[in-house]
C-alpha positions in Angstrom: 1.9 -1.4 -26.0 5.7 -0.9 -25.8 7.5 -4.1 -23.9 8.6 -2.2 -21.2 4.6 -1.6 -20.2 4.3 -5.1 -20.7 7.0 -6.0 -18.3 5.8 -3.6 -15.2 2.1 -4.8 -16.0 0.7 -6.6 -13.2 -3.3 -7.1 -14.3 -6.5 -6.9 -12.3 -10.2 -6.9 -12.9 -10.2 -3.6 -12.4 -8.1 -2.6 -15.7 -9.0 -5.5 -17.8 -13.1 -4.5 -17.3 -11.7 -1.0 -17.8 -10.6 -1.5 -21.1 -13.9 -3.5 -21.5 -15.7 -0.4 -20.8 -13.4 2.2 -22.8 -10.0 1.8 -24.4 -9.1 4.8 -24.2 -10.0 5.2 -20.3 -7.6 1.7 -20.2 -5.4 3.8 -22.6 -5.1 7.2 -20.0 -5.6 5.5 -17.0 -2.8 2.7 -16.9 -0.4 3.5 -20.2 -0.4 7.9 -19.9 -1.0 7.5 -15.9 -0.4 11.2 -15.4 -2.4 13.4 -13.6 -0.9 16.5 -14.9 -2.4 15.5 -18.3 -5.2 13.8 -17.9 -6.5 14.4 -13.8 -8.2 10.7 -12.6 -11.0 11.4 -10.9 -13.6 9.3 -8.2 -17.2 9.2 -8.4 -20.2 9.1 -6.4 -21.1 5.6 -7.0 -17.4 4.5 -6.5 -17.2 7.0 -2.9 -20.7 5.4 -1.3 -19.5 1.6 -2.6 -16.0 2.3 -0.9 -17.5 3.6 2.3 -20.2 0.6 2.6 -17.1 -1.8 2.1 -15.1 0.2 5.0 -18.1 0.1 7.3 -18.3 -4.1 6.6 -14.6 -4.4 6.9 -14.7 -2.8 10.4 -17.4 -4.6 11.6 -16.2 -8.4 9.7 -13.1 -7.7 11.7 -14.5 -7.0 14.6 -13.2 -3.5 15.2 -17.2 -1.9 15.0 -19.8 -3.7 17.2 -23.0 -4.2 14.5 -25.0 -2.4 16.8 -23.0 0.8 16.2 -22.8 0.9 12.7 -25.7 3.3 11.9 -24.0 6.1 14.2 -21.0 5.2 12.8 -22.3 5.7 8.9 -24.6 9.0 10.4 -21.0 10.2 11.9 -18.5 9.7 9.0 -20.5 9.3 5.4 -20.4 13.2 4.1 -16.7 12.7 4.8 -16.5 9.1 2.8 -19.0 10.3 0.1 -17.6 13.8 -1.5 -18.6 13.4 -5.1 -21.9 14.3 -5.8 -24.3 13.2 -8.8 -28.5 14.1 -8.8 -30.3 15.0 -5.2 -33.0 11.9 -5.7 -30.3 9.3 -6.1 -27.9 10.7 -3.4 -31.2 10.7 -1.1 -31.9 7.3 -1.9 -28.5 5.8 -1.7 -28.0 7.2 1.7 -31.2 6.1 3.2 -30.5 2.2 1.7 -27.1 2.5 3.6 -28.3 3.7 6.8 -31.0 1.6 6.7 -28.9 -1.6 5.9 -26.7 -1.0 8.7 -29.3 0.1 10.9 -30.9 -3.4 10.5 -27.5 -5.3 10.3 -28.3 -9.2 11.3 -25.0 -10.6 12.3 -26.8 -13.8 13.1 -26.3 -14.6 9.6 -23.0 -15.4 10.2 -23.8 -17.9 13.2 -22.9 -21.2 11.0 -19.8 -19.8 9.0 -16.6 -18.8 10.2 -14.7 -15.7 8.7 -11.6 -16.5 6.7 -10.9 -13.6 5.3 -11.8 -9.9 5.4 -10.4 -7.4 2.3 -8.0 -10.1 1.4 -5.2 -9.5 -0.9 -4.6 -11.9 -3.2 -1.5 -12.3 -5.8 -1.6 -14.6 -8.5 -1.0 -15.8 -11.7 -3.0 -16.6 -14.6 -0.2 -18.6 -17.4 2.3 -16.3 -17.2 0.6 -13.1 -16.4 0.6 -12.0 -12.7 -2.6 -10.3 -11.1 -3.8 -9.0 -7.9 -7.2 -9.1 -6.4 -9.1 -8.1 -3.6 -11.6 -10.6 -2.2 -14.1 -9.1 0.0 -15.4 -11.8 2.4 -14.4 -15.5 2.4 -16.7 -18.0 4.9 -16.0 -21.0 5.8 -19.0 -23.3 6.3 -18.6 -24.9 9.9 -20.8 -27.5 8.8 -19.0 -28.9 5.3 -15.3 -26.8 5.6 -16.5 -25.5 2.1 -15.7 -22.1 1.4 -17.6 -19.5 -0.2 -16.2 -16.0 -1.9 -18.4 -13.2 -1.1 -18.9 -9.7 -2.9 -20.3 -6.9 -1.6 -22.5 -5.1 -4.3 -24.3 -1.5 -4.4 -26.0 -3.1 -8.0 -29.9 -4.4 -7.4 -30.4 -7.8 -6.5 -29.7 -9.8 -10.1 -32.6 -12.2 -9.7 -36.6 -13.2 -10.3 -38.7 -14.5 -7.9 -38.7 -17.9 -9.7 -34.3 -17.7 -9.8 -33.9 -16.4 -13.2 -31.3 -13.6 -14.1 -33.5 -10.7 -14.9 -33.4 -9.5 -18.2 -31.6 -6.0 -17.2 -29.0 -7.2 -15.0 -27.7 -9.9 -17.2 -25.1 -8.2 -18.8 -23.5 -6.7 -15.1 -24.2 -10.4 -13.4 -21.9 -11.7 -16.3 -19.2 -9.5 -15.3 -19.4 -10.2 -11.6 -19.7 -13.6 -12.2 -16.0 -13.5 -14.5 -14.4 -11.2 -11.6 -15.5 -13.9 -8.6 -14.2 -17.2 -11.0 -11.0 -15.0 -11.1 -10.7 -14.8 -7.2 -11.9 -18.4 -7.2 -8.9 -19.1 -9.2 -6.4 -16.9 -6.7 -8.2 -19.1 -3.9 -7.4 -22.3 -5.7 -3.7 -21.0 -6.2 -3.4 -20.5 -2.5 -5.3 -23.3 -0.9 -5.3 -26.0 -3.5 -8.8 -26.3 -3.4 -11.7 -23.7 -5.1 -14.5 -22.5 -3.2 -18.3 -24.3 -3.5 -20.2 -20.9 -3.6 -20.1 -17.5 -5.0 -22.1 -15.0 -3.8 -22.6 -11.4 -3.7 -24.5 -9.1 -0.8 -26.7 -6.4 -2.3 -26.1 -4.0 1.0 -28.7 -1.2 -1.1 -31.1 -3.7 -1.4 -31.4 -4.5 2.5 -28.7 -7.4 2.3 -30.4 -9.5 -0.1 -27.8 -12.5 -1.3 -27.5 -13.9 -4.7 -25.2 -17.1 -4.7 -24.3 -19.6 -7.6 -22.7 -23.0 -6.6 -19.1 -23.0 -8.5 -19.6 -24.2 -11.8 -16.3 -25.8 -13.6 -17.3 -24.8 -17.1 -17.8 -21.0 -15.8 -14.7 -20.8 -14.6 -13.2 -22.2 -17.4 -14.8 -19.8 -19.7 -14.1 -16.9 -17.2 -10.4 -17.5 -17.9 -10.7 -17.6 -21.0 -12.2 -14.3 -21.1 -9.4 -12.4 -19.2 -6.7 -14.5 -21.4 -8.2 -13.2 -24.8 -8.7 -9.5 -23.1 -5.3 -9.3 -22.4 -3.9 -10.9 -26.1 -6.9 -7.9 -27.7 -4.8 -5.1 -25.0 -1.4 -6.0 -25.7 -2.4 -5.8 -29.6 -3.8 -2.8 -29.5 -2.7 -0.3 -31.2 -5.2 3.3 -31.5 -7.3 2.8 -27.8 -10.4 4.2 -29.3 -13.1 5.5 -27.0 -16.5 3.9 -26.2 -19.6 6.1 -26.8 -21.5 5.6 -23.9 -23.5 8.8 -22.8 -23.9 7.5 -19.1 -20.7 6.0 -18.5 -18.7 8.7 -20.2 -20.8 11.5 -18.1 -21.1 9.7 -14.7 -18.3 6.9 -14.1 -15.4 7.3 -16.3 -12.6 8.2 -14.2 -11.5 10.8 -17.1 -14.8 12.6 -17.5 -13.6 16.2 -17.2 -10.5 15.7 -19.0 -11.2 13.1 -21.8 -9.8 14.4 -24.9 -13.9 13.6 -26.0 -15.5 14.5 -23.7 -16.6 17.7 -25.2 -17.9 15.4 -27.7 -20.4 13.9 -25.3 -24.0 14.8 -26.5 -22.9 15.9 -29.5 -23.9 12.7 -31.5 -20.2 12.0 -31.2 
């Protein structure tokens, strides 16, 4: 990566699980950066996330009573939601956020107070300056902790008994680096780190998974981004991943991938 990419770089979760996923997406999306070339495109999953977060923004802020928010998704989602992906899934994704907001409980709320709604966050990790986005932070009116929320389309992570189920580890993993990251931006900006992380699974009727903070976590979270960003600034060739259901559904360069006509192929 040439010095003068280095220099403009400011990182995020976003790009550094990017290049997780694909290094070559990374490669087109944040080093080429040209529509022209190579058109960056949304996705169905991305459009319906997006639109649940705007409808929880308006009514976190205040700005949508609860008890409106079903007319308001019945109203304005084929305008939110233009990409389109199988019949059955973009049936059932609609129906899970209707019926979440048709059964919104603000009364969970009752004994925390809103912080902060869509916050912006700036920060830096070493030497290397990120931004972030954190969703919802509560305060607990009973302790003053805090707790950094996520708002999630994934299934609810966990067993009946607590345990991470077996195919949702690898996703819980990643959500669990991207809130220790936003723990640290909290930490930068209010000298202290929040007690929870949790996430709200709005397609699964609200469901919360939460972890207290865990020190060694966070530690090794950081430690994660640090060495992703030392394997990105050393790379050299940005070779794509070969994975059929990312490449065909949620990379951003799916039409104009320079492989994509290799996809199903056997690569």
């Amino acid at each position: 990566m040439s010095k003068q990419k280095k220099e403009q770089r400011r990182w995020s979760y976003s790009s550094l699980s990017c290049f997780a996923h694909c290094p070559y997406e990374y490669y087109l999306q944040y080093i080429v950066s040209d529509d022209d070339l190579y058109l960056s495109e949304g996705n169905f999953y991305a459009e319906t996330g997006s639109f649940a977060h705007h409808v929880l923004e308006l009514i976190l802020k205040g700005e949508l009573p609860p008890e409106d928010a079903a007319d308001y998704v019945i109203e304005h989602y084929d305008d939110a939601v233009c990409y389109k992906t199988r019949k059955e899934t973009m049936t059932k994704t609609y129906c899970a956020i209707l019926s979440y907001f048709a059964d919104f409980n603000a009364d969970i709320l009752q004994n925390y107070h809103v912080f902060g709604v869509e916050q912006e966050v700036k920060f830096m990790l070493d030497d290397h300056p990120f931004i972030g986005y954190i969703d919802l932070i509560l305060e607990d009116s009973k302790d003053g902790g805090f707790i950094l929320v996520d708002h999630k389309s994934s299934d609810y992570p966990f067993t009946a008994k607590g345990a991470v189920k077996k195919n949702s580890a690898e996703s819980f993993a990643s959500y669990k680096r991207q809130m220790y990251l936003y723990a640290h931006a909290f930490n930068q900006l209010y000298g202290e780190f929040p007690k929870a992380l949790a996430w709200n699974h709005f397609k699964c009727g609200g469901k919360i998974a939460s972890i207290p903070f865990n020190e060694s976590e966070y530690n090794e979270s950081l430690d994660w981004f640090r060495d992703r960003i030392k394997k990105i600034e050393k790379e050299e060739s940005f070779e794509p991943s070969m994975d059929y259901f990312y490449c065909k559904n949620l990379c951003n360069f799916r039409n104009s991938c320079d492989y994509v006509k290799f996809v199903g192929d056997g690569w």
